[in-house]
C-alpha positions in Angstrom: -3.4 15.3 32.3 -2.3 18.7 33.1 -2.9 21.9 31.2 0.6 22.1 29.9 0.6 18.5 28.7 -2.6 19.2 26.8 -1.3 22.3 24.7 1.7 20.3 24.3 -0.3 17.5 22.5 -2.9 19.9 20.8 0.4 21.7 19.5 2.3 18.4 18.2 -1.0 17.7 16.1 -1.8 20.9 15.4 1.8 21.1 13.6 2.0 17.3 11.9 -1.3 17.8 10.0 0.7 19.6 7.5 2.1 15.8 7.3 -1.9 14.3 6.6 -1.2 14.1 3.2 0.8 11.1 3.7 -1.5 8.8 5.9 -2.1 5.9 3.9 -1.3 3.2 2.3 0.9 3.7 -1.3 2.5 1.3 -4.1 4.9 3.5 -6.4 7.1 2.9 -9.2 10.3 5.0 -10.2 14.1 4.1 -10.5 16.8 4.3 -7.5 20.0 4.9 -9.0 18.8 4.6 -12.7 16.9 1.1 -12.1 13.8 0.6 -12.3 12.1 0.0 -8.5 8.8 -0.6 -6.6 7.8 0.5 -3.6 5.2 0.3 -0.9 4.8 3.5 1.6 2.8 3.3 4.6 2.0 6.4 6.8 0.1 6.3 10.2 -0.9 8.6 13.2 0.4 7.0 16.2 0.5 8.2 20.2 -2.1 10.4 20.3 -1.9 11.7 16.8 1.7 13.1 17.8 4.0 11.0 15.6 4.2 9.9 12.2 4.9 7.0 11.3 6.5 6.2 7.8 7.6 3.0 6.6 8.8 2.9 3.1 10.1 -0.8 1.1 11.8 -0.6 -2.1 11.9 -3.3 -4.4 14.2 -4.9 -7.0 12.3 -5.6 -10.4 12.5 -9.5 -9.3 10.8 -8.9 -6.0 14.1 -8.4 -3.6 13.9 -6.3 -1.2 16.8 -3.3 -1.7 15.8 -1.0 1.2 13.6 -0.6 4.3 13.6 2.6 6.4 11.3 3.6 9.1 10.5 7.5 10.0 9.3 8.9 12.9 7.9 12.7 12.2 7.2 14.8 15.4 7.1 18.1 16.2 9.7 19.5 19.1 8.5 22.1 21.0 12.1 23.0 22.6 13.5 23.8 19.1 10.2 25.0 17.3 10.3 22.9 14.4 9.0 19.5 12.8 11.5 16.7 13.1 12.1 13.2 11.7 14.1 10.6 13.2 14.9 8.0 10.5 15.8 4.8 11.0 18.0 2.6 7.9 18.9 -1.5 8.3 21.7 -2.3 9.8 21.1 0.0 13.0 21.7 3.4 11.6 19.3 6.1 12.8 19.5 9.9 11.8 17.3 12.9 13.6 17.0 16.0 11.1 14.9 19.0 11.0 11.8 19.0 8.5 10.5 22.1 6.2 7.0 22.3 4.8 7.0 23.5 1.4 4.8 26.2 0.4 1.8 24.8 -1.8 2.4 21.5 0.2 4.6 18.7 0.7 8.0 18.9 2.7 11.5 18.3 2.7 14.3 16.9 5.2 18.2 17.1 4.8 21.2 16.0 6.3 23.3 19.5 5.5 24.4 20.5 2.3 26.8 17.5 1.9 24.0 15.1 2.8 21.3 13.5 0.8 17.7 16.1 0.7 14.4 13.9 0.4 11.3 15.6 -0.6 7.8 14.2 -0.5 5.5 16.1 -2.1 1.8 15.7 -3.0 0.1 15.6 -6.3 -3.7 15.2 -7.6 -3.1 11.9 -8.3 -0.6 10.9 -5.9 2.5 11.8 -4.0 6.3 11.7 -5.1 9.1 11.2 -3.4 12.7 12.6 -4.4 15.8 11.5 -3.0 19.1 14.5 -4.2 22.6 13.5 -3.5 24.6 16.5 -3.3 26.2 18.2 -6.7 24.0 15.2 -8.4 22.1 16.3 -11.9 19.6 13.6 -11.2 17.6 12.1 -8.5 19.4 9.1 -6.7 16.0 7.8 -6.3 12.1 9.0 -7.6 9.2 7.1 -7.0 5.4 8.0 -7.8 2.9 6.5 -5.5 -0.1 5.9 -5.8 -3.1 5.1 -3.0 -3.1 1.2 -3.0 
């Protein structure tokens, strides 16, 4: 592997550990659109330690499943910044910059017409916060816990 290719990949983890937080295995509870919901997140290190992977389920009280995404966090050396690329049944895939919050945690958005999700840590946990634009409320909050 060439020297180049090796800061690139000591740079890429050196940027997602501000993402560790997240590696794990996590059942939550919350509401999605004033409902009540359950969810299961699962976070792991893949290629290398130079992607994040994020799968996140969300459950109707009677077990159905009401949404399944899959995110891949990475950091981009061209533009300078973390990124995740989401990706939403049926075939829908968004790419969007990500900003780590001071005292931990981060946030992604699609503009400031688009939805903004925050995941942010806890002591006893980790929350995640989905904002519709001009919305008083959360669209969706869960609060996971380690499973």
């Amino acid at each position: 592997m060439s020297d180049r290719w090796q800061e690139r990949e000591s740079e890429a983890q050196q940027k997602l550990a501000a993402l560790s937080f997240l590696v794990g295995v996590w059942d939550g509870e919350g509401t999605a659109g004033g409902q009540p919901i359950r969810g299961r997140l699962t976070a792991t290190m893949r290629l290398g330690e130079t992607f994040l992977e994020v799968c996140e389920q969300l459950y109707l009280p009677d077990g159905t499943l009401d949404h399944e995404d899959i995110c891949f966090y990475r950091y981009d050396a061209s533009q300078q910044q973390l990124r995740v690329l989401q990706m939403v049944q049926p075939a829908w895939t968004a790419e969007r910059p990500v900003v780590v919050l001071e005292g931990g945690g981060m946030r992604w958005f699609d503009g400031p017409l688009g939805p903004q999700v925050s995941l942010t840590p806890s002591p006893d946990g980790l929350t995640v916060t989905v904002r519709l634009p001009d919305a008083a409320q959360p669209a969706v909050e869960l609060h996971y816990r380690h499973a």
